[in-house]
N, C-alpha and C positions, 0 to 999 in steps of 0.2 A: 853897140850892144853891150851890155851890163856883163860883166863876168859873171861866168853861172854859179859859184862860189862866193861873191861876194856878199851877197843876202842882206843889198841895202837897200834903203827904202828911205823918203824923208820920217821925221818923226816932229816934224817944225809945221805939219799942213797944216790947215785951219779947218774948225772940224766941216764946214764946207757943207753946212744945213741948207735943205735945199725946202720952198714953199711951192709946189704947186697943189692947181685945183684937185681936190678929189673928186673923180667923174664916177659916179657911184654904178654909170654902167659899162665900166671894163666889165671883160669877162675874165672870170680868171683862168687860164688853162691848167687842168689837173688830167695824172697827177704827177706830172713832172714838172709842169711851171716852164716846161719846155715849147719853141712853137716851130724849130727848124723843119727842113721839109724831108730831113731823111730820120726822122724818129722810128720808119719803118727798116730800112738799111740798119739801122744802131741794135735793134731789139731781133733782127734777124741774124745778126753775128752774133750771138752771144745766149746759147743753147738753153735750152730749158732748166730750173735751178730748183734745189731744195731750200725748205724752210731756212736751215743753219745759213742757205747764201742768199738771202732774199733779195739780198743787198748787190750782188753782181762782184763782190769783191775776187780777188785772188785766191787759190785756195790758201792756206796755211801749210808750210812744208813741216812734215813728220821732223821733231828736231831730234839729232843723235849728237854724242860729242866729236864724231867726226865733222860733223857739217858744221859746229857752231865753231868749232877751235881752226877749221879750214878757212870758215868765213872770215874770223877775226885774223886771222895770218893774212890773209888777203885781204881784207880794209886796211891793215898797219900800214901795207906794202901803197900799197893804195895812195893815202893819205899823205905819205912821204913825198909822193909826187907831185903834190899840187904845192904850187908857188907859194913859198910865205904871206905875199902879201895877198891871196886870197883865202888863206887861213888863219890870219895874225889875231884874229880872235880864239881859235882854239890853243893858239904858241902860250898867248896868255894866261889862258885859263889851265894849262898841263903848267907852268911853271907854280899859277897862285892857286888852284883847285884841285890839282891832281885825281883826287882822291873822286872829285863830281865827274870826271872825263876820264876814267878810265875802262876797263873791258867792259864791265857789267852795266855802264851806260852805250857805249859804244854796238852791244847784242840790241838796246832795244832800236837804232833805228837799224839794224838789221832787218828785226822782227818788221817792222812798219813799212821794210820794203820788200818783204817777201823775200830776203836773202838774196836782192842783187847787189851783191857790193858796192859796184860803181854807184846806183843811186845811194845808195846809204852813206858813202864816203858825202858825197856833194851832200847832201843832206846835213851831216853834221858838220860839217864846215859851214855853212850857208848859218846853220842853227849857232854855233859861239857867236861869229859874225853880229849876227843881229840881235840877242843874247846882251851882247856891248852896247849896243844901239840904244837897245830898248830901258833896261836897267842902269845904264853910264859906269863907269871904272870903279866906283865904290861897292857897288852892289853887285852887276855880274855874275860874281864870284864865289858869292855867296850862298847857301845852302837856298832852294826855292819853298822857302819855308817863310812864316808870317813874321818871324825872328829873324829872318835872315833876309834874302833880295826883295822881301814884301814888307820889309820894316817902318816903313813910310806909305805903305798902302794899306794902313789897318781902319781905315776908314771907307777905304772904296770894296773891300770884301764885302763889307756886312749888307749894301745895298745889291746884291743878289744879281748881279746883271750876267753872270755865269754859277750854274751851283753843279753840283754833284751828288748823285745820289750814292753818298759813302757804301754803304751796307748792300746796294742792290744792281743786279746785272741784268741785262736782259736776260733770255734760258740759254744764251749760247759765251755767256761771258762777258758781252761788251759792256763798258761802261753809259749809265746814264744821265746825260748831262743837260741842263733847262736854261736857256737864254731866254732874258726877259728884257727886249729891244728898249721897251720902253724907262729905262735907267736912262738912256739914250738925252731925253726931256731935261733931264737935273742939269741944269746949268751952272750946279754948284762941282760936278765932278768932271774932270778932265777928258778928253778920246787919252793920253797917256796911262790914265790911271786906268780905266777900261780894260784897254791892250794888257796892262801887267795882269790885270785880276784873271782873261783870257787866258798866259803864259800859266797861272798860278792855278788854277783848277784842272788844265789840263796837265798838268805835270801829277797832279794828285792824283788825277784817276789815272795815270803810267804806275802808279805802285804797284797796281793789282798783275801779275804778268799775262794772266787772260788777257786782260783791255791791252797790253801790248802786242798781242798774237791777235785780237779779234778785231781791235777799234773801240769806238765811241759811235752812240744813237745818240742825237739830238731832240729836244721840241726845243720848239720856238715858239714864245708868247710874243705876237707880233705887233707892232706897234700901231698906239690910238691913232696916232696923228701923224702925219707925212712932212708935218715939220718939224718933230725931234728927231726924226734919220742925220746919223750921221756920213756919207759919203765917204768920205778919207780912212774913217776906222772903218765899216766893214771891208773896205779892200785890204786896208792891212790887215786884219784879222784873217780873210781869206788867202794870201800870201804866206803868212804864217801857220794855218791850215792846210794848205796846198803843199808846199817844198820846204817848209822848214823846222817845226814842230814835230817830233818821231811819232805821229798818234797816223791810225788810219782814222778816217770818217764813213765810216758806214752810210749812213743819211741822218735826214734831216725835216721831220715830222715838222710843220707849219698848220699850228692848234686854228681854227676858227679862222684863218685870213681873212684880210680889209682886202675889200675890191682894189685897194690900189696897191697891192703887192706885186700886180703884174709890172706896174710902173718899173718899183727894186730889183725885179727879177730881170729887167731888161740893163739894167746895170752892171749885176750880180755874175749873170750867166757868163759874160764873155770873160768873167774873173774865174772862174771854177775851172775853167776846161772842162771835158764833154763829157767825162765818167762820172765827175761828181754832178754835172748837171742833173744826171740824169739818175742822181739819190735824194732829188728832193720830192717831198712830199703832203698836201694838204691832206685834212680833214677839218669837216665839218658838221655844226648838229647838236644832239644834244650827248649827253655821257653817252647813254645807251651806241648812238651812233659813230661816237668817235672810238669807242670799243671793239666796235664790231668793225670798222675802218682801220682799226691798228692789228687786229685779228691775225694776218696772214705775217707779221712782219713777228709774231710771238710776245706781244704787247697789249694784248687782248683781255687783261687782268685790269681790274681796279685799282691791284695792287702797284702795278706799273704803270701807271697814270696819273703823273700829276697833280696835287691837291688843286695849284688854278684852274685844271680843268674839269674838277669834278669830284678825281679820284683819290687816291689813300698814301699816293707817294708822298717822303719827303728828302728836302734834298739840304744839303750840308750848307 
């Protein structure tokens, strides 16, 4: 078993493009994209919710400076305990960054775990860890700025395979962010380069401290064709989604799916684990109906919508 600290993964796969038939009559199941047989069991636990939690998340603990200044005594304490060599990524980064790894980074994967210390401790060890990984010993270190760890990815930004919508939140704070799979296709841009621009937008919407208290809403512009999937990057990307990245994921709006999404989704799911399975989300139609489809989630604006799919959003 992998030390649950270590937060390694290879970064050597091959992107591991996969060609099958498109059977145009999957069906797809919505709107979880789920097909287990205790979907009723899951939605039975888990009490009836308001608009702000549409998303099934944790609530948000009322922050005081008692809680925050307690927590952070107890992550220090925490952290000291865990073996160097399943931290030797953050040992590096507090002697060459200090200044990126200290308390005010340290509150947000607090925030991201709802103030259980223990997860927040493995979290950010898990996170320098692969941090190293991903970036190599020159970069790292460096501020997660286009000038700084992105200095060498000023090329893979601009084709938009992750954006941000700078200026706009959903109504409850979270950040909105637009994967557009089909970058996927470019044979000219790396799964490494991918992975950093992932690292690099999500880090941008951590500025806002809402989106670190609420999470991030996804869409997904999902892909033409089932042979620009890449296999290797979405797991990495969901690994780094899942336990190692300080962000929560609210869900995950899937604009107009291809019949053969079910295919991905049976890849996908057993990568998610069952909470976020069960934040993902189709729509289908035309504007009108994807409108009144994202309605209950507080998405139900034009404004908040996307220009690929209709609407008036734009994103960074």
């Amino acid at each position: 078993m992998r030390s649950i600290c270590s937060g390694s993964y290879s970064s050597n796969d091959q992107d591991g493009r996969v060609i099958l038939d498109q059977r145009p009559n999957i069906e797809l199941y919505v709107p979880s994209l789920g097909d287990d047989d205790d979907d009723d069991d899951y939605n039975d636990k888990h009490h009836v919710i308001d608009a702000n939690n549409i998303y099934k998340q944790s609530p948000t603990p009322t922050e005081t400076d008692i809680l925050i200044n307690e927590s952070l005594t107890r992550f220090n304490s925490m952290l000291e305990t865990i073996d160097d060599d399943e931290k030797h990524g953050y040992l590096m980064a507090k002697e060459k960054c200090p200044d990126l790894c200290g308390e005010s980074f340290k509150l947000i994967f607090l925030r991201c775990e709802v103030f259980n210390v223990e997860k927040s401790v493995r979290r950010f060890a898990k996170y320098w860890n692969t941090r190293l990984e991903v970036f190599g010993d020159e970069l790292a270190f460096l501020p997660m700025t286009l000038d700084g760890a992105m200095q060498n990815e000023v090329n893979a930004v601009p084709l938009k395979y992750l954006q941000l919508a700078e200026d706009t939140t959903d109504p409850y704070g979270r950040a909105l962010l637009l994967f557009d799979f089909n970058i996927e296709g470019d044979n000219n841009i790396s799964s490494e380069s991918l992975l950093r621009v992932v690292w690099y937008q999500v880090h941008q919407a951590l500025i806002k401290e809402s989106v670190q208290k609420q999470g991030v809403v996804v869409y997904v512009r999902c892909l033409d064709s089932m042979a620009d999937w890449r296999p290797s990057l979405s797991k990495q990307i969901v690994q780094a989604g899942r336990g190692i990245l300080p962000v929560r994921f609210a869900g995950m709006h899937f604009m107009n799916p291809p019949t053969f999404l079910s295919i991905i989704m049976r890849f996908v799911k057993p990568l998610v684990g069952k909470e976020l399975r069960y934040r993902f989300y189709t729509h289908s139609g035309s504007v009108d109906n994807l409108l009144e489809s994202l309605e209950k989630f507080g998405l139900g604006s034009s404004n908040l919508l996307p220009i690929p799919f209709g609407g008036n959003l734009e994103f960074a």
